[in-house]
Steps between C-alpha positions, in 0.01 A plus 500: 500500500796752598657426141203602307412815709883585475490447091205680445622792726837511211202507250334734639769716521620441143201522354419863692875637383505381165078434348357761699775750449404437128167534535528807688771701266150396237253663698730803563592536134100439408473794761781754371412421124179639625599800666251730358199344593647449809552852580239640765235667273324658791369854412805756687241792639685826436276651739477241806535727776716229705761463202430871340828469481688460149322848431645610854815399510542690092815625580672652131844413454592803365920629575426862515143565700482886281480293159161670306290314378387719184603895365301717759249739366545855581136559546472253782820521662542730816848634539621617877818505687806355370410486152738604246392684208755559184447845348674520144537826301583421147656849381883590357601396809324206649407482853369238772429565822399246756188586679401340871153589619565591892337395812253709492389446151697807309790498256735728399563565131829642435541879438074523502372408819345298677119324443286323701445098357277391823277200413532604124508235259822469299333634143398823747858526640650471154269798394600700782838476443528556145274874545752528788864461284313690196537770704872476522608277167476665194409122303198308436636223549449447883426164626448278844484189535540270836838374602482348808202384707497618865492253794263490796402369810196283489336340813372120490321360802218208565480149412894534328798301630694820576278793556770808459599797294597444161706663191253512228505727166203626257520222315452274751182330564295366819614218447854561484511668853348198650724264352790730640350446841534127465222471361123380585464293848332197505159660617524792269200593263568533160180709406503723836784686398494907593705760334457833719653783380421865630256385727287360238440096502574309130399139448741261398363188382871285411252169420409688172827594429689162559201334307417700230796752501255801511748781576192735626475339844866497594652893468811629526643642767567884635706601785355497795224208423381287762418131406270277719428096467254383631448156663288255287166446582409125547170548489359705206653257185392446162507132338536406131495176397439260208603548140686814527908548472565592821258423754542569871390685792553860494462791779215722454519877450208752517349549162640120340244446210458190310717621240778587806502137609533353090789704453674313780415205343748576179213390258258220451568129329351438216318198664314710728104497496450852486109561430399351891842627708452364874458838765439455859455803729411487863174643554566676850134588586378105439863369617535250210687483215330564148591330147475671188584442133633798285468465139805658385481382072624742302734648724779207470689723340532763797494206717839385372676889424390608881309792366189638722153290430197640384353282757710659759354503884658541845584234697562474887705301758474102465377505164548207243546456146531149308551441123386152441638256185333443208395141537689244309805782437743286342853428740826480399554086523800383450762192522871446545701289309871472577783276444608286219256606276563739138298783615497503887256804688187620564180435289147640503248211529104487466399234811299226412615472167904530499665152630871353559592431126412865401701668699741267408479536161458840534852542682640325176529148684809316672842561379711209484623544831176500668370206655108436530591253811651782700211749454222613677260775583366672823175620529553848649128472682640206710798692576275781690257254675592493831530187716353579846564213676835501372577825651319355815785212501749719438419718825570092665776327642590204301548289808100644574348377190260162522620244213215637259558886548936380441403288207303799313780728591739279364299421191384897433911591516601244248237657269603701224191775507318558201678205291250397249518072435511511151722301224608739272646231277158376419384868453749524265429164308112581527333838556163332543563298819375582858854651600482761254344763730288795481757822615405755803609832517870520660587119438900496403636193318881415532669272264831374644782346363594122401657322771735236379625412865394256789608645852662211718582557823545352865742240550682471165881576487415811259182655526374746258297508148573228280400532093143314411545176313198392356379133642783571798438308830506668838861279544610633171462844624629425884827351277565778321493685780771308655321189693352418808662728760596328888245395679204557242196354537391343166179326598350881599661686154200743362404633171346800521301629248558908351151534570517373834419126474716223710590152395679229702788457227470128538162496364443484084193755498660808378755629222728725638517803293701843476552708777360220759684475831691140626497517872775244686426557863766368766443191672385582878741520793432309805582686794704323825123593624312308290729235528493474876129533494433234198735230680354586873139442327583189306700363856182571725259324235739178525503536818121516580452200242734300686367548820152413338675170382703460823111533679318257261789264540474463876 
């Protein structure tokens, strides 16, 4: 009894380090050839307001902070302190005279004065100028332009990771001055932004900017400015779901329209049901919620460019909005086929109709080197199913198992998941027979190589593979690999199969084919032990039956 639970321990073991490695380098392969429809598809909410995140952590890797982002317009642009103004005079003698607009908003223009450029736009302070010099230059050709833009002080403060005073110029945006104080906190708004400036209060809404890029919500910057975040508000949120690009939960803002909330979504899919949109509202008075359908046909097209609806209407705090699919849309379904085959990679199927041999065909067939012995497919749906009371046993002690519970273990870790049982040389030789299956979404093929080697090893004096010969025995292949080794135990030599089968080699009921396994295990080792206790049993049975005999006798 010890022998055979010691031999199929060394089977065991083999078996685990050499078949099961195999089979699970295949299942990992299956799995990495399938990458992409492995990736986690799950919808990324740019909005959730636990994970608001990417959008609040934008931080622009920009060298130099004072970059602009586009010519300024002199009929916007506010000059102040520290701006530097370049007055040319274009007569027989040329002349350029740097101008710096003072503290307190006046500049002096050389041999004519001085003029007063407070909160005057830079088209104004060119105009002023020029009358100025004209005064003084005898030329008409008198020009200004801006050489320099002046630097400020700008305070950030709120929900930011380092509330503090900050360097900003004209050019600079909102934006900019919070990402120079670190950036947005982790409870920060992104729609209750507040510019104040001069005592009057300026909305800032940095959602519409960072989703749509609408410049109009996020202004630049004067000296002096004070900028305020807000923390987020948990409880007023917006939810878009469905058929849409990007749907998610978003923070409300006073005023958000229906046309607000589709511009966060970044358009609508073209498999959207549009003409009965799903809108729930919470009815305060009756404390319920309320489902509507909006029939928004004929607006797909401002759907999709984000432009205001002629259907437009106000929402409020914790409403919904759901773009169902068009029933029977047609998915993307495809198969994998990699390997030793012409044309190995993806291809689109149609389910229920596509089946092994097309795909095979399809993929321009084996090459030479391919072998139809050493291929097989996983079902990608098998892969996903999960095995509760597998991960029940795995939470378990081995030595806590009963014999069923270590039986299934042992029988569910030795499977290779998703393995279809088909013969693929008989699909090959016959496209009509039962193995020839129908094709799911997903499913990868792999067509490995020919294997012209039988593995032998245990106790032989040189283990290793040993080249196939066709109508071989199992001792053919144990003497090419050198011979019995010491001590090997050739009554208990296996065959085991490449697809997992075992054989007792002495029996005639197999063929042993390439890239099957010869197992020689060792003879067992009696221990002094066993010895002792085998010889003490055997002398206490003699002596018991010849005390019988010595009893009967007398």
């Amino acid at each position: 009894m010890n022998r055979i639970i010691k031999l199929w321990c060394v089977i065991a073991l083999i078996f685990a380090n050499g078949i099961l490695s195999g089979q699970e380098r295949r299942n990992i392969t299956a799995k990495d050839l399938l990458n992409p429809f492995y990736k986690d598809l799950k919808t990324k909410l740019q909005g959730n307001l636990q994970d608001t995140t990417k959008l609040k952590k934008y931080q622009t890797k920009l060298e130099d902070r004072n970059l602009i982002e586009k010519p300024i317009d002199p009929q916007t642009y506010i000059v102040g302190p520290g701006d530097v103004l370049d007055l040319n005079v274009f007569a027989s003698n040329a002349m350029e005279y740097d101008i710096t607009i003072s503290p307190d908003g006046r500049a002096v223009i050389p041999e004519a004065g001085v003029v007063d450029l407070k909160d005057k736009t830079l088209a104004e302070a060119e105009q002023i100028i020029i009358e100025k010099a004209k005064g003084v230059f005898r030329s008409t050709e008198i020009y200004v332009v801006l050489k320099e833009i002046r630097k400020f002080k700008v305070t950030v403060a709120g929900s930011v990771e380092t509330p503090s005073t900050v360097v900003a110029t004209a050019a600079d945006r909102v934006s900019e001055a919070i990402e120079k104080a670190g950036g947005f906190a982790e409870d920060a708004s992104l729609r209750n932004v507040f510019l104040i400036r001069d005592g009057k209060k300026i909305d800032v809404d940095l959602m519409k900017f960072y989703l749509n890029g609408d410049l109009t919500v996020n202004p630049t910057l004067l000296g002096g400015d004070y900028v305020s975040v807000a923390p987020v508000n948990v409880n007023e949120i917006l939810m878009l779901d469905g058929e849409v690009m990007q749907p998610g939960i978003f923070e409300y803002k006073d005023g958000d329209s229906l046309s607000t909330l589709l511009r966060f979504s970044q358009g609508v899919s073209l498999s959207a049901v549009i003409d009965s949109v799903e809108y729930v509202t919470f009815n305060q008075s009756a404390n319920v919620f309320e489902t509507h359908y909006l029939d928004l046909s004929g607006q797909y097209q401002k759907l999709i460019s984000g432009e205001k609806l002629d259907k437009d209407f106000r929402l409020y705090p914790g409403d919904k909005l759901y773009f169902r699919r068009i029933l029977d849309w047609p998915d993307d379904k495809y198969v994998v086929i990699e390997g030793e085959v012409v044309h190995p990679g993806y291809y689109p199927i149609n389910e229920g109709v596509d089946r092994v041999s097309d795909v095979i065909a399809r993929a321009g067939g084996l090459t030479k080197k391919g072998s139809a012995d050493n291929t097989f497919m996983i079902r990608q749906d098998e892969l996903s199913r999960e095995d509760s009371e597998m991960k029940r046993l795995n939470s378990i002690p081995p030595s806590e198992m009963s014999e069923s519970e270590r039986r299934y273990y042992q029988a569910r870790v030795a499977e290779i998941r998703g393995v279809m049982s088909i013969d693929f040389n008989l699909i090959l030789e016959d496209n009509t027979c039962n193995d020839n299956i129908l094709l799911l979404s997903k499913d990868s093929i792999i067509v490995g190589r020919q294997n012209n080697f039988v593995n032998v090893q245990g106790r032989v004096n040189n283990p290793g593979f040993v080249s196939y010969k066709e109508g071989g025995t199992y001792m053919d292949y144990i003497n090419l690999a050198g011979g019995l080794g010491f001590r090997a135990d050739d009554d208990e030599i296996l065959v085991i199969k490449s697809k997992g089968q075992q054989y007792k080699a002495k029996k005639k009921n197999y063929v042993i084919e390439p890239g099957d396994y010869i197992l020689v295990p060792p003879e067992s080792e009696l221990t002094f032990f066993e010895i002792f206790t085998t010889v003490l049993t055997i002398t206490t049975q003699l002596i018991t039956i010849f005390g019988v005999v010595y009893s009967v006798t007398r």
